[in-house]
C-alpha positions as CSV (number, residue, x, y, z in Angstrom):
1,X,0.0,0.0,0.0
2,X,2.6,2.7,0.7
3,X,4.4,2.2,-2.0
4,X,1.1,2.8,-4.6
5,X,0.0,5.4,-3.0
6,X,3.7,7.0,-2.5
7,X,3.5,6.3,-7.0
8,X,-0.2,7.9,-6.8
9,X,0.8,10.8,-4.7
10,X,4.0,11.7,-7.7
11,X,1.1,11.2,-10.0
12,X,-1.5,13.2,-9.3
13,X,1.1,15.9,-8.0
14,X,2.4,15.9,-11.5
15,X,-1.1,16.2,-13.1
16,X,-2.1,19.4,-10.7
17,X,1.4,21.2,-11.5
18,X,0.4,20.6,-15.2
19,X,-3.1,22.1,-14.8
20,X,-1.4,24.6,-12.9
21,X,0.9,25.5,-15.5
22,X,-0.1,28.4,-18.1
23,X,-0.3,26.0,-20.9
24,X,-3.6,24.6,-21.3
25,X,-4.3,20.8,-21.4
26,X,-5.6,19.0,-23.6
27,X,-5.5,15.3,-22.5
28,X,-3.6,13.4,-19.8
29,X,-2.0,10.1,-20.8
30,X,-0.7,7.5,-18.5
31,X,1.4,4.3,-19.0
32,X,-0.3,1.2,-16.4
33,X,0.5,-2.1,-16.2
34,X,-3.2,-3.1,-16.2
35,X,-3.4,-5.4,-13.7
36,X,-1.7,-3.9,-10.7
37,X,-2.9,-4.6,-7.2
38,X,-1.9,-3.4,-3.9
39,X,-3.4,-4.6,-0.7
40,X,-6.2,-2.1,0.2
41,X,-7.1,-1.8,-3.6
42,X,-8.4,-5.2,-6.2
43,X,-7.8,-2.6,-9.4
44,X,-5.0,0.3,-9.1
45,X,-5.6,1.4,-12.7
46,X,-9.7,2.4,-11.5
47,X,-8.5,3.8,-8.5
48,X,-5.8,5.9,-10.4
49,X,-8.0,6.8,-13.0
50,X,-10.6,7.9,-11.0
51,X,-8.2,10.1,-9.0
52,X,-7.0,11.7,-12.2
53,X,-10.4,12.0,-13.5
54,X,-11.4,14.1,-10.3
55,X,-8.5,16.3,-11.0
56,X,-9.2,17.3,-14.7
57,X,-13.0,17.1,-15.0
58,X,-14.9,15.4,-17.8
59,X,-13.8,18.6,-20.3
60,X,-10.0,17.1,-20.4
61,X,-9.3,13.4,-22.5
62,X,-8.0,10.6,-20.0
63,X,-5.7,8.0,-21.9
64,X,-4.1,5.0,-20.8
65,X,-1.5,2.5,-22.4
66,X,-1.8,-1.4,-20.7
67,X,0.7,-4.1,-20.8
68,X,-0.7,-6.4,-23.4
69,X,-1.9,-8.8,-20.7
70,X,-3.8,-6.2,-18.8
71,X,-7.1,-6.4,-17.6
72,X,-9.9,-3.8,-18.7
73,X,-13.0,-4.0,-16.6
74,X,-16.1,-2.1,-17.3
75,X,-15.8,0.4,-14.9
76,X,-12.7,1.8,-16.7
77,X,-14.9,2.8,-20.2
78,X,-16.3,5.5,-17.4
79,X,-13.5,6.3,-15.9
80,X,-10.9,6.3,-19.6
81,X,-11.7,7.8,-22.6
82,X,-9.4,5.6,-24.4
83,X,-7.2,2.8,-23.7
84,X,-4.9,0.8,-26.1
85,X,-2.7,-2.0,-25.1
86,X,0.7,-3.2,-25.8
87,X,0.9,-5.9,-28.6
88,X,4.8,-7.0,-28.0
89,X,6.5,-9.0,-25.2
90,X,8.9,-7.6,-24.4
91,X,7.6,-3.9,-25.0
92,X,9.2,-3.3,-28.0
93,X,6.0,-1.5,-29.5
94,X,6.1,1.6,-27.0
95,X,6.3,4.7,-29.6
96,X,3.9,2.8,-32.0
97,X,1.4,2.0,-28.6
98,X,2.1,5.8,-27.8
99,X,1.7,7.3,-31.2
C-alpha cells in the first residue's frame, strides 16, 4: 500500500502542476500495467483513473497505455476515454502503442 499510493501521490502531483501551468491541457495520458494490485485496492488502474479523472474534469481526455496482458474492466470505459494496449512482449512497440 505505501508504495502505490507514494506512486499515486507523484502522479497526481504531477497532473495538478500541469493544470497549474499556463499551458492549457488537452488530454492526460498515462502508462499502467493493467493489472496492478496493492493490498487495500483489487484494481489500481480504476483507483488511479478515478483520482486523475477528479483532477481534470470530464472537459480534459484521460488516456491509458496497458501491458498487453492487462485487464480492462467495465468500470474503466467510465473512468478512460481511451485505452490501447501493448501488442509486443517484451515492450518493443512503446512509440507505436504511444503514437
Amino acid at each position: 500500500d505505501s508504495a502505490y499510493e507514494h506512486m499515486k501521490r507523484r502522479g497526481l502531483d504531477s497532473v495538478a502542476a500541469a493544470l497549474a501551468s499556463e499551458h492549457s491541457i488537452q488530454a492526460v495520458a498515462v502508462d499502467l500495467h493493467g493489472a496492478g494490485v496493492s493490498e487495500s485496492f483489487e484494481d489500481i488502474e480504476i483507483d488511479l483513473g478515478l483520482a486523475i479523472r477528479k483532477l481534470i474534469g470530464t472537459k480534459i481526455k484521460l488516456i491509458c497505455a496497458l501491458d498487453l496482458h492487462g485487464n480492462i474492466h467495465n468500470d474503466m470505459t467510465s473512468i478512460f476515454d481511451f485505452m490501447v494496449g501493448f501488442k509486443t512482449y517484451p515492450h518493443e512497440d512503446q512509440f507505436e502503442t504511444g503514437h
